[in-house]
N, C-alpha and C positions, 0 to 999 in steps of 0.2 A: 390525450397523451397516450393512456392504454387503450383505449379503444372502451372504456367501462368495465375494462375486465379486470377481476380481481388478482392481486397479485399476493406471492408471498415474497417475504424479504428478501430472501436469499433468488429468487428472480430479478430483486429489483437491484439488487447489488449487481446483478449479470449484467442489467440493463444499464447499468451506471456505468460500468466499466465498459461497455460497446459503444454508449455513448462519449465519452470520454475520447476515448481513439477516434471516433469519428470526428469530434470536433477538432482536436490534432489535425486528421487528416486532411479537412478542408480548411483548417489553415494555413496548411500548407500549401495547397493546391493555388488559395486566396492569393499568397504571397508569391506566387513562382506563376500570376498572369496581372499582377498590377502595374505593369512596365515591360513594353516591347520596344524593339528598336522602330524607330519610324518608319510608317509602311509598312508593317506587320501586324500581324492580330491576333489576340493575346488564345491559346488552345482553348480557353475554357472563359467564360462569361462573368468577370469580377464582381456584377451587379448580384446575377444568379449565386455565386458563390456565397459572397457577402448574406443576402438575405437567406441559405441555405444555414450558414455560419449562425445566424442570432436565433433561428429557429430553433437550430439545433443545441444550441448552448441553455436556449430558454428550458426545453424541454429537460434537459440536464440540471438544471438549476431546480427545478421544479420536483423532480425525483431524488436528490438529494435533500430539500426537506422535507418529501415525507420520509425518506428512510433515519434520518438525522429523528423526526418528532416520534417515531417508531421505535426507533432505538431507547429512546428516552423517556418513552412510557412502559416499554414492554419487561415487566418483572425478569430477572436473571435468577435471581437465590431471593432470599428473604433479606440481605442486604443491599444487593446492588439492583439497579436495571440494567437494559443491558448496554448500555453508553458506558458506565463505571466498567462493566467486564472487558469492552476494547482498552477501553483508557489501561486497563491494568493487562491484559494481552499486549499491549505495544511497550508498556515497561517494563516487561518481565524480555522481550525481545532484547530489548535495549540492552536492559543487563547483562544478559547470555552474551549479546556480541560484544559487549565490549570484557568481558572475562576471558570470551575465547579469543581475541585480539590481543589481551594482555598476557595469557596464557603462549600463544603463538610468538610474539615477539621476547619472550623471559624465555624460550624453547631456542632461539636461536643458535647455531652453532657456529662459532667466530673459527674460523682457518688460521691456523698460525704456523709460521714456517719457520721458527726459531724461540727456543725457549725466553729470549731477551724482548719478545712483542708482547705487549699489555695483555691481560686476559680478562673478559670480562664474565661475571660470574651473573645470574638470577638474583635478585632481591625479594622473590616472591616463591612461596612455594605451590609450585608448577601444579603438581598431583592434587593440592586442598584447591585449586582453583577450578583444575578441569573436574572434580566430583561436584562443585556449586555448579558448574555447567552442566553438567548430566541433568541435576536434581534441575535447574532453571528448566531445560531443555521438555524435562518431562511433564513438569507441572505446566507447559507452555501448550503441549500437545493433550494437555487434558482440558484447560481449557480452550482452547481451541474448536476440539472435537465439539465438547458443549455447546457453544457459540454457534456454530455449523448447523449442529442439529436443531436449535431453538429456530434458526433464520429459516429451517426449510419449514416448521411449525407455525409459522409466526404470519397473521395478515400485515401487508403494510397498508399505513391507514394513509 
């Protein structure tokens, strides 16, 4: 897969993620020569495709769990590893957008062209929401950083 070469995490996330688009892209390719009109022949080789397809999806499969088993063993703090630090990085994300969504839509400014048109007010206060967002925001990019830096430390096994 690597060649026997050692990798670190944060390489093999690179390679996860090139991989990944690659498999997109030859499915695409797959799909856009599996059917010509008659007496035509199809740009590119569906067999070739196909078997470039499962290679490549295997090798991706393959490199996901070692980063997945890597994740999973590799200390983050003295509570978590560092699979618990994603888990909690994607729910701290979560949060943030949806406060700054709820914040953004209670921010709304209704047009009215006569004192007799409904108005509709906030039920939330705007300001206490975008400071949780700041504070979400920060605490997101700190962990974050962390994360980042332990992946470029870190062998994958």
């Amino acid at each position: 897969m690597n060649g026997g070469i050692d990798l670190k995490l944060a390489e093999a996330l690179i390679l996860r993620a090139d991989l990944q688009r690659r498999v997109e892209q030859i499915r695409a390719r797959l799909y856009n020569n599996v059917m010509v009109q008659e007496g035509e022949k199809p740009s590119e080789d569906p067999d070739a495709l196909l078997k470039e397809f499962l290679a490549t999806r295997n090798e991706l499969t393959n490199i996901i769990k070692r980063i997945n088993k890597t994740n999973n063993i590799t200390k983050f703090n003295e509570d978590w590893a560092l699979s618990d630090a994603l888990v909690e990085k994607e729910a701290l994300l979560d949060k943030r957008n949806m406060l700054t969504n709820l914040a953004e839509r209670a921010s709304y400014k209704q047009d009215r062209y006569s004192q007799t048109e409904i108005k509709s007010i906030a039920t939330i206060n705007v300001k206490e929401i975008q400071k949780e967002v700041d504070r979400l925001s920060k605490e997101y990019r700190k962990l974050d950083t962390k994360i980042q830096g332990l992946n470029w430390l870190t062998d994958l096994i």
